[in-house]
C-alpha positions in Angstrom: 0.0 0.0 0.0 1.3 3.4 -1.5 2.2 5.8 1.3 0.2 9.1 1.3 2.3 12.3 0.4 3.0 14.5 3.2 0.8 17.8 3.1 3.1 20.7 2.4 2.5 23.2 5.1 3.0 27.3 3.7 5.1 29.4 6.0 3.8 32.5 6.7 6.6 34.0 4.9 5.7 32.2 2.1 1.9 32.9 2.3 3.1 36.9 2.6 5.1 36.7 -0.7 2.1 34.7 -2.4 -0.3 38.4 -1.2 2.3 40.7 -1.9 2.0 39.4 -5.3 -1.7 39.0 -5.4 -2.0 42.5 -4.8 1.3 44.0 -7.2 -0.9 41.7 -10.3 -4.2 43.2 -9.5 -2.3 46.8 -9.0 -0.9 46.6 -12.3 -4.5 45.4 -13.8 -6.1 48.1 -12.4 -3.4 50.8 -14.3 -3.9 48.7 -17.1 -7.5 48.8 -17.5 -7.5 52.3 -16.1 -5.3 53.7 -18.8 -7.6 51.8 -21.4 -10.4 53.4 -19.9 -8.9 56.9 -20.5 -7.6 56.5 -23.8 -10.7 55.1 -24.9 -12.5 57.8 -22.7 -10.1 60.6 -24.5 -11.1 59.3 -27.8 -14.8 59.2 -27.1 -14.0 62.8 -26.2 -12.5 63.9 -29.0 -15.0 62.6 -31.5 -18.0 63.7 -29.4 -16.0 67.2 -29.5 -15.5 67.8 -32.9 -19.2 66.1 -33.9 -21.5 67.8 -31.4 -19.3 69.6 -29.0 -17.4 72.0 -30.8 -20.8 71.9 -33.6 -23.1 73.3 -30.6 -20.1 75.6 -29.2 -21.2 79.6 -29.7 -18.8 81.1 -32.1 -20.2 84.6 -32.1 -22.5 86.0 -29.4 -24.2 89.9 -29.8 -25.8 91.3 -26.6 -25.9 87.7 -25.5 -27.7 85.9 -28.1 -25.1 83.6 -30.2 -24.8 81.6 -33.1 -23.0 77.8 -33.3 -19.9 77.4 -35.1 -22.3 74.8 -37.1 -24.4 77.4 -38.4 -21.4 79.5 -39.0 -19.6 76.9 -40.7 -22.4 76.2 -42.6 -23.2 79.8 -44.1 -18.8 80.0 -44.9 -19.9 76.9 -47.3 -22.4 78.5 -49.1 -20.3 81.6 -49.1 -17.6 80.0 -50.9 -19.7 78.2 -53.0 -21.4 81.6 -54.4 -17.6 82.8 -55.2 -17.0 80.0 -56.8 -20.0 80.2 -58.5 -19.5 83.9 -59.6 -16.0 82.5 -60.9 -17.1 79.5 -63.4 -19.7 82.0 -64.5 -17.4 84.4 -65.4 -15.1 81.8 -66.8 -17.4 79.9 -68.9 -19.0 83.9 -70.2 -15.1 84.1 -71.2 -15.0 80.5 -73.0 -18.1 80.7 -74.9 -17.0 84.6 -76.2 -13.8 83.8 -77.3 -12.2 86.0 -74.6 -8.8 85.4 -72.9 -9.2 85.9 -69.3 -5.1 86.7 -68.8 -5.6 89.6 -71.7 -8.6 91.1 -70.4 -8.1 93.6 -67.6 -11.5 93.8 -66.4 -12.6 90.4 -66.7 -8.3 89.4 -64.8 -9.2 91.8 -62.1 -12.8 90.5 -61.1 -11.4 86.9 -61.5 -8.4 87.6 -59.2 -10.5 89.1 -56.9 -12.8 86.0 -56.6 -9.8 83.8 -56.2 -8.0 85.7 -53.8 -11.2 85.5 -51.1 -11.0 81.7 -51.9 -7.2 81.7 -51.3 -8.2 83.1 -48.2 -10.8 81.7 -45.5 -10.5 84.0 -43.1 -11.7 86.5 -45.3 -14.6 85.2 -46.4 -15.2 84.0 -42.3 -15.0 87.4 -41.4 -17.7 88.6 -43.7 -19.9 85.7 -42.6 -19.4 86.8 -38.6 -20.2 90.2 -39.9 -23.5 89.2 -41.9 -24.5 86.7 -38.4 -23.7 90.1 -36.3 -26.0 92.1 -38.4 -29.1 89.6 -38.2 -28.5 89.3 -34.7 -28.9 92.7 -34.3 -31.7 93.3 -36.7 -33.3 90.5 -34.7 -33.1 91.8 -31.7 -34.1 95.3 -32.7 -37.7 93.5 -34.0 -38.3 91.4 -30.7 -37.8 95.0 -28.5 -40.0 96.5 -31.0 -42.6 94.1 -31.5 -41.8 93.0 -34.6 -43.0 89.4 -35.1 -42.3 86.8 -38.2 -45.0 84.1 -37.4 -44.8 80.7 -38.6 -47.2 81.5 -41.2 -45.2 84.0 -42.9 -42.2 82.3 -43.5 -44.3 79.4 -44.7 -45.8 82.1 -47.6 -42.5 83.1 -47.9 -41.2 79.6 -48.8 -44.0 79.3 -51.2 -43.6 82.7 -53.0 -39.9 81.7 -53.0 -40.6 78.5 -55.0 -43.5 80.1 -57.0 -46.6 78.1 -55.4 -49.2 80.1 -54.9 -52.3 77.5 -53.5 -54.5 81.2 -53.1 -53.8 82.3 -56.9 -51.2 83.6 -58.7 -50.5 87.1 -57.6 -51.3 90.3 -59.1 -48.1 92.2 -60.7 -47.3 95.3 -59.1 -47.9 98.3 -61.0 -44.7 99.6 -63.0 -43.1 103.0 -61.4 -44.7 106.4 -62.4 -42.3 107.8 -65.0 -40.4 110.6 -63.4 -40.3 114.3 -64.5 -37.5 116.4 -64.8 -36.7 120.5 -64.9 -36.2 121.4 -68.7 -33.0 122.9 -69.7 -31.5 126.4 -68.5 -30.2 128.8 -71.0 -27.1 128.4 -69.2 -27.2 124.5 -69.7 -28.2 124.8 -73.3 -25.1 127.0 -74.1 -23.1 125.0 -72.1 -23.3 121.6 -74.0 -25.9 120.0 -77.3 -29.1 118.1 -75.7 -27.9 114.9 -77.9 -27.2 112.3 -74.7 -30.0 112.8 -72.0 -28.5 114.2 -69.0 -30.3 112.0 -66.5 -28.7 108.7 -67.3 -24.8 108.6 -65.4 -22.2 107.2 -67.9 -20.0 104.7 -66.3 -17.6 106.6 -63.7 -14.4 104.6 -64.3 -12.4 107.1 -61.4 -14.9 106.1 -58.5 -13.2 104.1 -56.2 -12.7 100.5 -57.1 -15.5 97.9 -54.9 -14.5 94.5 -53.8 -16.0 91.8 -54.0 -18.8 91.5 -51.5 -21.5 89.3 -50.7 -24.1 88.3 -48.1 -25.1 85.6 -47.0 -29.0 86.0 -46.6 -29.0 86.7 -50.2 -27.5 83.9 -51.8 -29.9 82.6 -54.5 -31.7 79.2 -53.5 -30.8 76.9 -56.1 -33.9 75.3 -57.1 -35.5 78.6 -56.8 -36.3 80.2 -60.3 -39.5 82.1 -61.2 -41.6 80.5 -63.3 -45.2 81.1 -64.8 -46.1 77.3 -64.8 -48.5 76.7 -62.4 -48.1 73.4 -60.4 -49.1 71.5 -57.4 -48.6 70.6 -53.9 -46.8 67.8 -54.6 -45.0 69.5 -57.3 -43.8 72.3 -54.4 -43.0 69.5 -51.8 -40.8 67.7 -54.8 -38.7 70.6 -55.5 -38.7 72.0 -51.9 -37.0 68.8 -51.0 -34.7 69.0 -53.8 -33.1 72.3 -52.7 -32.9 70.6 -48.5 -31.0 68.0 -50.6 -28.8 70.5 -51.7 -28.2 72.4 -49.0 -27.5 69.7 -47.2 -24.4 69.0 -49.1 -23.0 71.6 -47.3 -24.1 70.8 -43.3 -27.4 73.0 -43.7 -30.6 71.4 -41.6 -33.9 72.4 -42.8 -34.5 74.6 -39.6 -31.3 76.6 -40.6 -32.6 77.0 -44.7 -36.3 78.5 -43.4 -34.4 80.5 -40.5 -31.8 81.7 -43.0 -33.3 82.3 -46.1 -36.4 83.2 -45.2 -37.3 83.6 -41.6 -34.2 86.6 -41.6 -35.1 87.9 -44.4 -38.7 88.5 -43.6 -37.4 90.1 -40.2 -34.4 92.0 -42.1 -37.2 93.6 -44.6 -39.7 94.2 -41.9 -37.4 96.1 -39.9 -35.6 98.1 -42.8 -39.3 99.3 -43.6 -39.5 101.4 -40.3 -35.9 102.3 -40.2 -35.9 103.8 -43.6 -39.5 104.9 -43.5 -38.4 108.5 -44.3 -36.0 108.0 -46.7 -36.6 110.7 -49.6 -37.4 110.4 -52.8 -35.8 113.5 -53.9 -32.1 114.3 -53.7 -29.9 116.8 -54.9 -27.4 116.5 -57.4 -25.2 117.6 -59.5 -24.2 116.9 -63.5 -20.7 117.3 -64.1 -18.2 116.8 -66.6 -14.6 116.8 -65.7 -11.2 115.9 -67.7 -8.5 113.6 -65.6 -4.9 114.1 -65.7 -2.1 112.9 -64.3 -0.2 115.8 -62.8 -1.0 119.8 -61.8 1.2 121.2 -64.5 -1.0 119.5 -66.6 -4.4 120.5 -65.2 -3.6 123.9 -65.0 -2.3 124.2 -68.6 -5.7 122.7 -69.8 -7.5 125.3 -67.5 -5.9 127.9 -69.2 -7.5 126.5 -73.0 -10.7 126.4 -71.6 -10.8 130.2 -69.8 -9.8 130.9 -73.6 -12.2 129.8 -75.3 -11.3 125.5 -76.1 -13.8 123.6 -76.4 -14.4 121.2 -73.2 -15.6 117.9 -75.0 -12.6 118.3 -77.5 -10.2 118.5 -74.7 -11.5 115.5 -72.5 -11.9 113.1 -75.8 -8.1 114.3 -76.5 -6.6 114.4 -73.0 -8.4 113.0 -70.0 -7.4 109.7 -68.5 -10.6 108.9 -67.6 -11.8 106.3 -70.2 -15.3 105.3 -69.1 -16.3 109.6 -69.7 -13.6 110.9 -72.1 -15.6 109.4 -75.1 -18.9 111.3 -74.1 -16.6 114.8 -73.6 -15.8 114.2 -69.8 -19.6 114.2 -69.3 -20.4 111.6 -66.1 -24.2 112.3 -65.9 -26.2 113.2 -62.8 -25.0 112.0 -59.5 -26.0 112.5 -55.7 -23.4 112.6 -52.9 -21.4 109.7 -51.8 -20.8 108.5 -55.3 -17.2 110.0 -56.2 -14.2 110.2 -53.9 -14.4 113.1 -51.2 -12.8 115.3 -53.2 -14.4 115.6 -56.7 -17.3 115.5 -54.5 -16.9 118.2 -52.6 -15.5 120.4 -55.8 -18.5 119.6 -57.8 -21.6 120.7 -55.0 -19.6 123.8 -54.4 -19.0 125.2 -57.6 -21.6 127.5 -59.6 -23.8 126.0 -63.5 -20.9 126.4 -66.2 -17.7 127.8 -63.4 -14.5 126.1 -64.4 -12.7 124.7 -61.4 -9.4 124.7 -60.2 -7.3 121.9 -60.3 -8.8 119.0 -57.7 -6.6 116.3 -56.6 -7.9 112.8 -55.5 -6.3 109.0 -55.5 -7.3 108.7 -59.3 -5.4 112.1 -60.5 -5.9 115.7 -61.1 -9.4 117.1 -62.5 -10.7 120.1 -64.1 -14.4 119.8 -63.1 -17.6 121.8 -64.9 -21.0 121.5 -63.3 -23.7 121.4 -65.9 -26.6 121.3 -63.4 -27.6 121.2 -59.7 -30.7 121.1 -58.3 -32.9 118.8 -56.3 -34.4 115.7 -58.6 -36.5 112.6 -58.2 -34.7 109.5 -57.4 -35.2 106.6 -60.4 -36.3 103.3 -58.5 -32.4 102.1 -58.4 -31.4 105.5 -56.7 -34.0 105.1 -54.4 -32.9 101.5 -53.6 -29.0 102.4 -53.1 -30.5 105.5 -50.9 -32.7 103.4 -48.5 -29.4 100.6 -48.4 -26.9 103.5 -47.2 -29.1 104.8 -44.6 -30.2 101.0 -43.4 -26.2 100.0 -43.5 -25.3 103.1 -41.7 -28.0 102.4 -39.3 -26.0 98.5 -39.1 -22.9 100.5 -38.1 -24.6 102.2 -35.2 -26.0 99.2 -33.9 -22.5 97.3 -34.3 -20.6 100.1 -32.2 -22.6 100.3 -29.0 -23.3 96.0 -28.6 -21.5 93.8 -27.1 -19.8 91.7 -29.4 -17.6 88.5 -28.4 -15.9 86.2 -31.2 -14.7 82.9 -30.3 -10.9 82.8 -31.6 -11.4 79.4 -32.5 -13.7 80.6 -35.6 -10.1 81.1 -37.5 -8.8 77.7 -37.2 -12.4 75.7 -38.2 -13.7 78.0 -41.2 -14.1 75.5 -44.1 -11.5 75.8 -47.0 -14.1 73.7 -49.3 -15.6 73.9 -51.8 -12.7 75.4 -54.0 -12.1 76.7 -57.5 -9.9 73.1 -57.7 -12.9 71.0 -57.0 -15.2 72.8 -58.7 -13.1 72.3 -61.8 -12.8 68.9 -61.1 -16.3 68.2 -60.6 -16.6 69.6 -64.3 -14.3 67.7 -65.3 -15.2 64.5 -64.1 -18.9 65.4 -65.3 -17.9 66.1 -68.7 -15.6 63.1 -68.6 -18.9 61.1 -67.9 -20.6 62.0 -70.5 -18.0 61.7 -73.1 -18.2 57.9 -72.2 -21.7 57.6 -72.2 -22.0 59.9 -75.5 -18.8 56.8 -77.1 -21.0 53.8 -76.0 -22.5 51.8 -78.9 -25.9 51.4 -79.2 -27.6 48.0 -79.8 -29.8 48.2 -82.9 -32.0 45.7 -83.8 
């Protein structure tokens, strides 16, 4: 018979070692799951900040109301995308005319311009914080004044926008009341020949040069073009749906197309209304003609000819610098104030019908300046328009220096770069590519 094996008895020593290293295994499971947890914690984080976190976080906030850095990263999109827009117009106008864009000065300068804001985000990001701090104002300007934009509206809105009109197709408003004009003073008559009315301004090419603007609440909806064929309901919903499909190419939610491009619209109109309620319809002005040189020796030599008798007209076709008016005798039309640099403008409402002025420097050169007329005229229905804008953006500015405006530094580093002139191109590309090869495939006859 086998004899049993002794039992080993554990020293305590032994059994001390065997929980010292219990205890060191689990310590070191616990750091290793804990770590895990944070990475995986820190991950979870980070995606849940740049998805919904840093979407929801206020990039702008006015008077303390804000606006996410979704919606503001959703109207730099559509920014972009009307620039780029405005460019492949311009481009393909340049194709299909034969015209080569690095030859033509005009057409070089507007395309430069477009590319340059595209070449440069924060550009184009500061104009859209600008265009959310102006509807933030207007906004709260209408809810202190009891301005209201009801569901309802922007609902009619939608469906003027998209030409469905379930109550009728509406009446056209009744074309402008042709405007009436002083005749001609003796003074004007022997001044210059009636042969180019005076009330239409030739181009003024020595005006300061614009860049290129935009705003945001008046980007053209897509799908959106008038149209006199009536349709129905379903019609509406169809292409209503197709222009949320668009928009949501770029990040835009249905709630932000209504409150963008309509909802602030409605409240941006209702509100210029009042501010620009008394806004006349009359302004004065002056008609001018004037001959642009490049130095004061010059100017004054020409000011000379024409105290002696030159004729004016001759002089500007030969020897202003001023293309857009030297063709039509220096003439540049009737204009109100704010549309020439300070300096003509001031010459011009100062001097007397028919005085020759002295020599008038400003950026674009010296001028000899001859007011043919000046008096107080009706406004045509564009005048009135750019008159009821400058007091309405003027009113903007006044609202913008006493609020309380705080930008989020971190609008810099997540304005969108895309979409780009490169993809754009692309995107014509590979569409014209497409239907080369569909255009080359053979078709099966029977």
């Amino acid at each position: 018979m086998a004899k049993d094996k002794p039992t080993k008895i554990a020293s305590k020593k032994h059994l001390a070692r065997l929980e010292r290293e219990r205890r060191q295994t689990q310590l070191i499971t616990s750091i290793a799951i804990g770590i895990v947890v944070i990475i995986v914690a820190l991950i979870g984080y980070g995606i849940l900040n740049e998805t919904i976190l840093k979407a929801r976080r206020a990039v702008i906030t006015v008077n303390g109301d804000s606006v996410s850095m979704h919606e503001y990263q959703v109207r730099v999109r559509l920014a972009r995308k009307q620039f780029v827009d405005q460019y492949l117009q311009y481009y393909q106008f340049a194709q299909m005319f034969g015209i080569d864009p690095t030859t033509d000065s005009s057409l070089s300068q507007t395309l430069n311009q477009l590319q340059s804001m595209l070449d440069n985000p924060s550009q184009i990001g500061q104009q859209v914080l600008d265009e959310i701090a102006n509807d933030l104002l207007i906004r709260q300007y209408a809810k202190a004044n009891g301005i209201e934009v009801t569901a309802a509206d922007v609902e009619k809105a939608i469906h003027d926008g998209f030409s469905y009109y379930p109550e009728g197709t509406p009446t056209p408003a009744p074309t402008s009341t042709p405007l009436s004009y002083p005749t001609w003073s003796a003074t004007q008559y022997a001044l210059m020949t009636p042969t180019i009315p005076p009330t239409v301004a030739p181009t003024q090419t020595f005006a300061p040069t614009q860049t290129v603007q935009f705003t945001a609440t008046s980007t053209p909806v897509p799908s959106i073009t008038p149209t006199s064929t009536l349709y129905t309901l379903s019609g509406f919903d169809n292409r209503y749906q197709e222009s949320l499909s668009t928009y949501a190419k770029y990040g835009m939610t249905e709630s932000e197309f209504r409150k963008i491009y309509f909802e602030s619209r409605l409240i941006r109109q209702r509100v210029s209304d009042i501010i620009t309620a008394n806004v006349p319809h009359q302004q004065e002005q002056v008609w001018a003609r004037h001959i642009l040189v490049a130095d004061e020796t010059t100017a004054l030599a020409i000011r000379d000819q024409l105290l002696s008798g030159a004729d004016f007209a001759t002089l500007a076709s030969q020897s202003s610098l001023d293309t857009g008016s030297k063709d039509k005798g220096g003439d540049l039309g009737w204009f109100g104030r704010g549309k020439m640099v300070a300096e003509f403008e001031t010459a011009a409402f100062s001097l007397d019908v028919g005085t020759i002025s002295m020599p008038v420097k400003s950026s674009n050169g010296w001028h000899i300046i001859q007011v043919l007329g000046h008096e107080i005229r009706p406004l045509t229905d564009s005048e009135y328009k750019d008159a009821v804008n400058a007091v309405f953006n003027q009113w903007l500015l006044d609202q913008q220096s006493g609020a309380n405006i705080v930008i989020d530094d971190a609008w810099v580093a997540n304005t969108p770069e895309l979409p780009s002139l490169q993809s754009a191109f692309n995107d014509q590309y590979a569409t014209a590519t497409a239907y080369a090869n569909q255009q080359l495939q053979p078709t099966n006859t029977p």
